[in-house]
C-alpha positions in Angstrom: 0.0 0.0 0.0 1.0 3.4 -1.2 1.4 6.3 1.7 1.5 9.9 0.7 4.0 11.9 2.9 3.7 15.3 3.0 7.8 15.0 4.6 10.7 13.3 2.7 11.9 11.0 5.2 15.6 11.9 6.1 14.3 15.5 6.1 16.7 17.9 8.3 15.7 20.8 9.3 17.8 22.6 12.0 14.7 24.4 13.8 16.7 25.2 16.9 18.7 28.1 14.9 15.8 30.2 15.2 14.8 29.4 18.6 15.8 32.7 19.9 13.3 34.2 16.9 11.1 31.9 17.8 10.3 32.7 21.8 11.1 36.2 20.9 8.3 36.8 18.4 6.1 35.0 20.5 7.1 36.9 23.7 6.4 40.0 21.6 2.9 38.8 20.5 1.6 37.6 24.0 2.4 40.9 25.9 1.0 43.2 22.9 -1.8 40.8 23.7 -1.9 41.2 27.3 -2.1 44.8 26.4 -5.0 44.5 24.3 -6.8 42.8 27.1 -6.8 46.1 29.2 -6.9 48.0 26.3 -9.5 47.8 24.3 -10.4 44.8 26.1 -12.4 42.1 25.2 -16.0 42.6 23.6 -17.5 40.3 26.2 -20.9 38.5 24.8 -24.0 38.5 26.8 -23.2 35.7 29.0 -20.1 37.5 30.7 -21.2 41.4 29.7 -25.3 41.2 31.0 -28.1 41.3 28.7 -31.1 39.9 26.6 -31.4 37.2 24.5 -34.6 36.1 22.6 -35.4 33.0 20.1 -37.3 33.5 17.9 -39.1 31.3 15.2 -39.7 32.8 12.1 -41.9 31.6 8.9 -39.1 31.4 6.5 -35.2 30.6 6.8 -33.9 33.5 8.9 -31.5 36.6 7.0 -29.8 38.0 9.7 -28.9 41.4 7.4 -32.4 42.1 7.2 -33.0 41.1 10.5 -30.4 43.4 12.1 -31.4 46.1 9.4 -34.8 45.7 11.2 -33.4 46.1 14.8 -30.7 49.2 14.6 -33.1 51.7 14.5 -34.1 50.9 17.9 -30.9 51.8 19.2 -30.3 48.9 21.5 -26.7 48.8 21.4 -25.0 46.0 20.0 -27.2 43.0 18.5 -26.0 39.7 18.0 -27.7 36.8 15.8 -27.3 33.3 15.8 -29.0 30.6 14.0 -30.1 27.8 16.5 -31.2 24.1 15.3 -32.8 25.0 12.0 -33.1 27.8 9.0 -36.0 29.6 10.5 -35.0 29.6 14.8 -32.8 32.7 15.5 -30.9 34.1 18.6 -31.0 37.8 19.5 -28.7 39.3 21.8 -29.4 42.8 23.2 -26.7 44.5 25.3 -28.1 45.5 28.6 -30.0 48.5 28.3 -29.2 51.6 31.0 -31.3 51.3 33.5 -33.6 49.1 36.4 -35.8 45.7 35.2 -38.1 48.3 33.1 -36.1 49.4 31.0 -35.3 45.7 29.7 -38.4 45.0 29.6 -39.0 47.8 27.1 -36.1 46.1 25.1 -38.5 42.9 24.9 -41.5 44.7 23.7 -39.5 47.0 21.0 -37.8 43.6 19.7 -41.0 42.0 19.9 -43.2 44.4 18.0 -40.6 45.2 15.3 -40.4 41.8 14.4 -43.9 40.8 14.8 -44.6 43.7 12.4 -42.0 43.0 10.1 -42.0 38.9 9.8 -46.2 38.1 10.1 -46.1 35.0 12.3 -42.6 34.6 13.9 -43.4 33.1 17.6 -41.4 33.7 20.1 -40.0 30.5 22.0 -38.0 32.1 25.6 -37.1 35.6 26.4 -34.6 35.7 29.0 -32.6 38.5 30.6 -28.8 37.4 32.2 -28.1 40.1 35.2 -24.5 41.7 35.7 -24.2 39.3 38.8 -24.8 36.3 36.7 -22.6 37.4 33.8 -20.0 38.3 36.3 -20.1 34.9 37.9 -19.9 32.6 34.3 -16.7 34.6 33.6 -15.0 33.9 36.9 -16.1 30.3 36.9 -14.7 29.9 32.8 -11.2 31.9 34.0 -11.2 29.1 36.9 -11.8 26.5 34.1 -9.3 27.7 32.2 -6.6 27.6 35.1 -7.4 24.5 36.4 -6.7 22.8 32.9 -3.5 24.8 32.7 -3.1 22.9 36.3 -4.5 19.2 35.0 -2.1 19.3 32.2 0.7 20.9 33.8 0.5 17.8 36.8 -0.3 15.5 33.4 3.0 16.1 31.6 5.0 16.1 35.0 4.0 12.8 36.2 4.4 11.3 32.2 7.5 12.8 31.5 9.7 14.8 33.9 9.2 18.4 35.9 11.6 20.2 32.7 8.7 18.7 29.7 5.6 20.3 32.4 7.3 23.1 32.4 7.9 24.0 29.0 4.4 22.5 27.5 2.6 24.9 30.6 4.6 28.4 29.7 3.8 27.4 26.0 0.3 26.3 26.6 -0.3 30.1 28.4 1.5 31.7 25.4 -1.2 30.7 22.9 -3.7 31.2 25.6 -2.9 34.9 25.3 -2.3 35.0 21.6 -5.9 33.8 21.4 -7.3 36.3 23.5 -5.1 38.6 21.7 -6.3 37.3 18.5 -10.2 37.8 19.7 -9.8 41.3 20.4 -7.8 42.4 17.3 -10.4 41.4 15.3 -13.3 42.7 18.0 -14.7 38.9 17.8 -17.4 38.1 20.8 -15.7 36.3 23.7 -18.6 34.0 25.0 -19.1 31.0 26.8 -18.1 29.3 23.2 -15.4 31.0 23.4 -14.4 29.3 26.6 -14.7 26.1 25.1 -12.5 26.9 22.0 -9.8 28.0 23.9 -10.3 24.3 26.1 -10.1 23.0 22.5 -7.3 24.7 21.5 -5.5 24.0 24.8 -6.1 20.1 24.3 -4.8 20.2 20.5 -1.7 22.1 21.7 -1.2 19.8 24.4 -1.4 16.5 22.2 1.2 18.2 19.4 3.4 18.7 22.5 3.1 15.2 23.5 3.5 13.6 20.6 7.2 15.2 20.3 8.4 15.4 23.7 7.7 11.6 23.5 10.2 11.2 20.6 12.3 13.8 22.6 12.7 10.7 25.5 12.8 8.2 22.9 15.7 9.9 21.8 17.1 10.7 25.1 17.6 7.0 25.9 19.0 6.0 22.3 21.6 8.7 21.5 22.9 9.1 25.0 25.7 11.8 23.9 24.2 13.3 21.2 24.0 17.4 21.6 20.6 18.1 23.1 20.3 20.9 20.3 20.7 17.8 17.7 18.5 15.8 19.6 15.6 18.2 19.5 16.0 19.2 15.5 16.0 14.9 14.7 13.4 14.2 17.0 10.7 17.4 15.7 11.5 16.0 11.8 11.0 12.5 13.0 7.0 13.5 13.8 7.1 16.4 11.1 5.0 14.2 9.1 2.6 13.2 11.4 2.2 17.3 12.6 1.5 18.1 9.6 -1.0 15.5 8.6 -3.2 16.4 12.0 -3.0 19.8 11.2 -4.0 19.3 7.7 -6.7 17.3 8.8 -8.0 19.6 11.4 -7.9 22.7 8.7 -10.0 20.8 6.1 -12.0 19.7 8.9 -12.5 22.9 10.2 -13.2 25.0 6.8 -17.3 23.4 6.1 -17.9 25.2 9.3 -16.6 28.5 8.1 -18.5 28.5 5.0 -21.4 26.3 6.0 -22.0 26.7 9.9 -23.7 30.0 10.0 -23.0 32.5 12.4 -23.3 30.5 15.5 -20.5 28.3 14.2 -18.2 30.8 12.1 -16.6 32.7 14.8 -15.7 29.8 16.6 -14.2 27.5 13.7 -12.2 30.8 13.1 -10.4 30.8 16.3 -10.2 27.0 16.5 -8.0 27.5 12.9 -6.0 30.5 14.3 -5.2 27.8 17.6 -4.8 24.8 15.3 -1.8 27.4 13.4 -0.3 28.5 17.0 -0.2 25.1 18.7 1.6 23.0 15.5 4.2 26.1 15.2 4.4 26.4 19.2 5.5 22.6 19.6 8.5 23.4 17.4 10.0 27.0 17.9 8.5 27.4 21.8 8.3 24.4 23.6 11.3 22.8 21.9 13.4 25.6 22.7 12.2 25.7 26.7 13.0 22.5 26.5 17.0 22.9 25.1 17.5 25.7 27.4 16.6 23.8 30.5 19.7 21.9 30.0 21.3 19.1 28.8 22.5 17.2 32.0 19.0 17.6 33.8 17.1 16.2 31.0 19.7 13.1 31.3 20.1 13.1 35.0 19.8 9.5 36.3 20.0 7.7 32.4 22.4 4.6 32.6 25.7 5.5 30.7 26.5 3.7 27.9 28.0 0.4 27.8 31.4 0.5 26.5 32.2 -1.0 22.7 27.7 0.4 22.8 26.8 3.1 21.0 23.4 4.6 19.4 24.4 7.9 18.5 23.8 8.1 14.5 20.1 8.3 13.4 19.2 6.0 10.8 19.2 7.9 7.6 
């Protein structure tokens, strides 16, 4: 049987010459991030920020242009639209509008009439208004989630491999962490309880890409027992170039119908899932490689049996 490999075998790329570039950049990038988190900030959706959100049924399949052409001039702020199970169900979200429980309620009815008078027989299926408490809450309980995981997989890593690999998989796992966020407010994107759960996506894609190489790392450790670390790295990231690749690939093209054919609901986060799928493969090779070289040789050895005299293992098979 024939296999297509998107990597020659024998392939040698020395990757660890631009190491320095490589947690430079992406030093750069996450505190310009960090920086855009204060400043603009994030544009937090309804579940962190407060607000209203109505589903509505409508007759025919649902144009959100018309819909929101319908909606501005009530001047109700920001309104999001989402697609929800089929064509013709549709999500509104209304920023919270100034003011006590009345003035939300006013929302409702302007919503409600406007539509009522411009799509004859839409039905409205749950009205339903999320307080600043509430919204406060869900985003201190998803920052928990996300730190815990960093925790999980930090402990993970440790007890699989050795203190040096947890280390450099959790500093690179919080690097894309904040290039994500960076990424959602560069492009004003709504950070949502979906987005919560793309960045847990991201974080467990980023964490198997790390795996996978600091598994060939160890491999390699025990079977070229004086090779350079720096050599070591380079051989072991082109030994699973392939298979990067390939699951990147895969994840792209798997990825893209969503994009194109998942509606709103869908789009924003298939966006950011391609943006982390990008950041996690490249990570793995000019971040968490490096952390790993510069954490030293002789630690990442310490306690390996020497090699036996007239034994050694220290030139890769070609």
């Amino acid at each position: 049987m024939y296999y297509v490999r998107l990597v020659p075998d024998g392939t040698r790329i020395q990757f660890m010459k631009g190491r320095i570039a490589g947690l430079a950049m992406s030093a750069i990038l996450s505190i310009l991030s960090v920086v855009l988190y204060f400043a603009p900030g994030l544009n937090m959706g309804v579940d962190f920020r407060g607000g209203i959100v109505i589903e509505a049924r409508l007759t025919a399949p649902a144009d959100f242009g018309a819909i929101r052409a319908s909606l501005t001039p009530l001047n109700l702020g920001h309104v999001g639209l989402q697609e929800i199970g089929t064509p013709v169900d549709v999500s509104i979200a209304i920023e919270r509008q100034p003011g006590d429980d009345e003035a939300q309620q006013r929302a409702v009815n302007a919503v409600r009439q406007r539509l009522t008078a411009d799509y004859p027989g839409v039905s409205f299926q749950r009205v339903e208004a999320v307080g600043a408490a509430v919204s406060g809450e869900l985003f201190t309980n998803g920052m928990i989630a996300l730190g815990l995981s960093l925790f999980a997989m930090l402990a993970y890593i440790w007890f699989r491999f050795e203190w040096q690999f947890g280390v450099g998989a959790v500093v690179t796992l919080i690097l894309d962490v904040t290039k994500t966020i960076g990424f959602y407010v560069l492009f004003n994107m709504e950070f949502n309880l979906s987005s919560i759960a793309a960045i847990l996506a991201i974080m467990g894609y980023s964490i198997n890409d790390k795996v996978v190489v600091y598994d060939r790392v160890r491999e390699n450790l025990r079977k070229y027992k004086s090779m350079p670390l720096r050599e070591l790295i380079d051989l072991s990231i082109n030994e699973t170039l392939n298979r990067t690749i390939g699951t990147s690939m895969a994840s792209f093209l798997s990825a893209m119908p969503l994009i194109i054919f998942g509606g709103e609901a869908l789009r924003e986060f298939s966006i950011v899932m391609l943006f982390g799928i990008f950041i996690a493969t490249t990570s793995s090779i000019f971040i968490a490689a490096p952390i790993l070289l510069f954490l030293g040789e002789n630690r990442l050895r310490r306690g390996m049996a020497p090699v036996e005299p007239g034994k050694t293992a220290d030139t890769p098979a070609s």
